[in-house]
N, C-alpha and C positions, 0 to 999 in steps of 0.2 A: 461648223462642227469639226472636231479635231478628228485625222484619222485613227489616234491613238483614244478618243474616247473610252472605249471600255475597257482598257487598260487599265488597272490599278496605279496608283502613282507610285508606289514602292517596287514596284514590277519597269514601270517605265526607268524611274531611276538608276535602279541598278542594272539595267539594258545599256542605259547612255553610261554608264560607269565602266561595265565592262568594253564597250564599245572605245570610247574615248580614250582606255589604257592602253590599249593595243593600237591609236593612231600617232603617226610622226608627230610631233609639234609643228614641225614647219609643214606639212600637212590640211594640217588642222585651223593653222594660221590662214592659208591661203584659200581654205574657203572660207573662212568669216571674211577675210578680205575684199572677195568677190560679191560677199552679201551683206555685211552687215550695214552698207547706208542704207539700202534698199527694203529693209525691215521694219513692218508697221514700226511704230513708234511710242509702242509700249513695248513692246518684244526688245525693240533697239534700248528703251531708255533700260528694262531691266537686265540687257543684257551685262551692258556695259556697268551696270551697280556691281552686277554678278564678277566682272573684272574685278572693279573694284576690291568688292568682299574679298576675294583669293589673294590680293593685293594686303590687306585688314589682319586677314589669317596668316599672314609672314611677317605680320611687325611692319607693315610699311603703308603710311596715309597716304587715302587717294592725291592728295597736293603734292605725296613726293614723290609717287609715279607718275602724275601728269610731269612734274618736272623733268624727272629721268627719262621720260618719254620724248620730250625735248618739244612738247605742243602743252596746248592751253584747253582750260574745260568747256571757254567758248568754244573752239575750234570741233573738239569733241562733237559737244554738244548739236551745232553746226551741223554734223555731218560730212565736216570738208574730209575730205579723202586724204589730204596730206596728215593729217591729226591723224583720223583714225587709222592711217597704216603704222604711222609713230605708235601710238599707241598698243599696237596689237605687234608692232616689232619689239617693243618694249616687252612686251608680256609672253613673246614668245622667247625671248632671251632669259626668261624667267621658266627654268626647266620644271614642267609639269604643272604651270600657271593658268595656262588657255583648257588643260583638261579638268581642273578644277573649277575653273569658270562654267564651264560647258555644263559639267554636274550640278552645280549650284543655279544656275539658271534654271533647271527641270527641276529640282528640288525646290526650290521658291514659285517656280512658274507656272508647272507643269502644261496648266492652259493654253500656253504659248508656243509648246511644242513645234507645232505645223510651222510657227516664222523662223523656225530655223534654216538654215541655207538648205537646200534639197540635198546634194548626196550624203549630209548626218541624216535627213529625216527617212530617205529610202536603204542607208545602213542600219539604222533603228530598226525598222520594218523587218529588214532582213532577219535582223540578230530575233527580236523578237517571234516570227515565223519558227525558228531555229528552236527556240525554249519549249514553245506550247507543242 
């Protein structure tokens, strides 16, 4: 059971919206960093679509950020940690990429919430404490 349960998902949304605008990038990066192999494995596989999309939404195919990223999908996919630092160095050098991501994950996912790395899901909490 999610702790955001009874949270509306347009309430949750624009929590991680407001939230994610006012985080660093490189921030932001370095905790997906820390979490994101370690994420069930639908949270991880949507996470990383959710890169992807923000990637989609600037004109640019997933194959030619995997490229730019300078790793591969197996790798990704994988979970090797070398990829996915590539990967999330890529998208952080992409200014305001990782906080579109972040949004678009809870907008497509919102179920998944909870597998987010813990200090987005206990800054979530906060902010929304904050609203109500």
């Amino acid at each position: 059971m999610s702790h955001f349960g009874n949270v509306p998902p347009n309430v949750l949304v624009g929590a991680v919206e407001k939230l994610v605008s006012k985080m660093d990038e490189g921030e932001l990066a370095t905790v997906f960093s820390q979490d994101l192999s370690t994420m069930p494995p639908d949270a991880f596989a949507a996470f990383v679509e959710a890169v992807f999309d923000a990637f989609r939404d600037r004109g640019e195919s997933s194959e030619d950020a995997i490229e730019a990223a300078g790793t591969t999908l197996a790798g990704i996919e994988s979970r090797d940690g070398a990829s996915l630092d590539a990967l999330l160095g890529y998208a952080r050098a992409n200014a305001g990429l990782l906080k579109e991501a972040t949004t678009l994950f809870v907008e497509e996912r919102p179920d998944l919430i909870d597998a987010l790395p813990e200090p987005l899901r206990s800054a979530i909490a906060q902010r929304l404490t904050q609203v109500t």
